[in-house]
C-alpha positions, 0 to 999 in steps of 0.5 A: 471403681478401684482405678479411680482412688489408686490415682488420686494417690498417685497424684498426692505421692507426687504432691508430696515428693514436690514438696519434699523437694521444695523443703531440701532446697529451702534449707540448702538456701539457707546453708549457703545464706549462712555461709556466705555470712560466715565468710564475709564476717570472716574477712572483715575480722581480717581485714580489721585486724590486719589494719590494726597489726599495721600500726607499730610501736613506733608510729604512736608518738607517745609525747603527743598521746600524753599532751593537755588536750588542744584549746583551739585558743580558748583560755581559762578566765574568771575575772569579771567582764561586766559592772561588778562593783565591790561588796559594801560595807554594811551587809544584811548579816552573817552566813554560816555553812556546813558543807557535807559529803566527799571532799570534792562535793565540799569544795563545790559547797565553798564555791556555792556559799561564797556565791550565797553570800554576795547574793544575799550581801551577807558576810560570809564565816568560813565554811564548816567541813565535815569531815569528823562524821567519816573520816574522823579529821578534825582538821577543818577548814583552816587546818586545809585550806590558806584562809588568808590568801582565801580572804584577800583573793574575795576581798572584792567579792565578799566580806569574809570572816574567820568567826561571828563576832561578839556583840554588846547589847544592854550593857552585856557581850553576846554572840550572835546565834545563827537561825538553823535553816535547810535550804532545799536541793538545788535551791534557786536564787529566789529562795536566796533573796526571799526565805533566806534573806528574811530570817537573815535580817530577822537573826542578825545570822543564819546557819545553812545546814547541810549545805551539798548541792544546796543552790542551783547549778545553771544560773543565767548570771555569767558573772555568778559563774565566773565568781565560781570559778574564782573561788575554786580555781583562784582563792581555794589554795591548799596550805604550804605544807599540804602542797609540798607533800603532793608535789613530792608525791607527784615529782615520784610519780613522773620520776617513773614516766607518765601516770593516770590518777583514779578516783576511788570512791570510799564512803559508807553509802558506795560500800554497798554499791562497790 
């Protein structure tokens, strides 16, 4: 009777050394597994280090590293390609802007108001800066940019004027008060043609502010792209003194070999994030 229970415990202590077995070699697979890895990780380090080491100093042509990048033959052009007939000389009235935020954003403002005002064929009045509200110059856009090589280069583009002028009404001189307007963000051409144009030619003048990403940037018309490109590549032309002094600035630069130009944004809402 004892016989039987003593055998059924043999049977589950050989169970259990099988088992028992069977675990060590699971883990000495997966020792080797790892190893293996280890190794083969290790040998491609090697190998792409090795690869790297290989190159000398010598073998980097420094000269093609700093070259402008290939063109494969495309060229810059913003001339029109298409019918683009100069602006008339009457216009539905007068458009001023008040660009905001960074200086760039401000100069794609300019792009984006000379191409407003050929939409609506409305004059234009330079552009406001603003940068009193941070930077505290008062300098404006006649103190940065060359307005009159601005005028002549739109002169077929737009009609531009440096202020609104006065007019005679009832026997008495008045300036012409523009109609203060918001235009919404990455407004279409639409809102151009409908909003603005009506108060527009119910005011005489409108007064866009502020005027930041304020029109669409992707517009079908390829000949309102190209005029963009003339106002920032063609007509925005920094005054003589302020080119002298960049030059300057840059001749010191490569006086001492090549360098790379960071822009460091500086304004009141970056501080938080910088």
């Amino acid at each position: 009777l004892r016989s039987g229970p003593h055998r059924q415990h043999g049977k589950q202590g050989a169970g259990g050394g099988g088992g028992g077995a069977k675990g060590i070699y699971a883990k000495l697979t997966i020792a080797v597994v790892v190893l293996l890895i280890c190794t083969l990780s290790l040998l491609f380090s090697a190998t792409i280090g090795g690869n790297r080491g290989s190159l000398e100093p010598s073998e980097i042509n420094a000269e093609e590293l700093w070259e402008s990048a290939k063109s494969s033959g495309w060229r810059p052009s913003s001339a029109p390609r298409s019918d683009w007939p100069p602006p008339p000389r009457e216009t539905n009235g007068y458009l001023r802007v008040r660009c905001n935020g960074g200086l760039n954003q401000q100069r794609s403002a300019i792009c984006n108001a000379v191409l407003a005002a050929r939409i609506m064929n409305a004059t234009l009045v330079l552009p406001e800066l603003d940068a009193n509200s941070f930077w505290h110059d008062e300098s404006g856009f006649q103190g940065i940019y060359d307005v009159e090589h601005f005028i002549q280069t739109l002169k077929y583009d737009v009609q531009i004027v440096e202020s609104i002028p006065e007019i005679r009404k009832n026997g008495k001189t008045k300036k012409i008060k523009g109609y203060q307007l918001r235009p919404p963000r990455d407004a279409p051409i639409e809102w151009y043609t409908t909003v603005a144009l009506k108060k527009m030619q119910e005011h005489g003048a409108i007064y866009l502010t502020p005027f930041s990403h304020r029109l669409a940037e992707e517009i079908d018309n390829p000949e309102y792209q190209r005029l963009r490109c003339r106002v920032n590549y063609h007509a925005l032309r920094f005054k003589p003194n302020i080119m002298q002094l960049s030059e300057s600035i840059v001749d010191k630069l490569r006086a001492q070999g090549h360098f790379m130009s960071i822009h460091l944004r500086f304004e009141k809402d970056m501080l938080a994030f910088a």
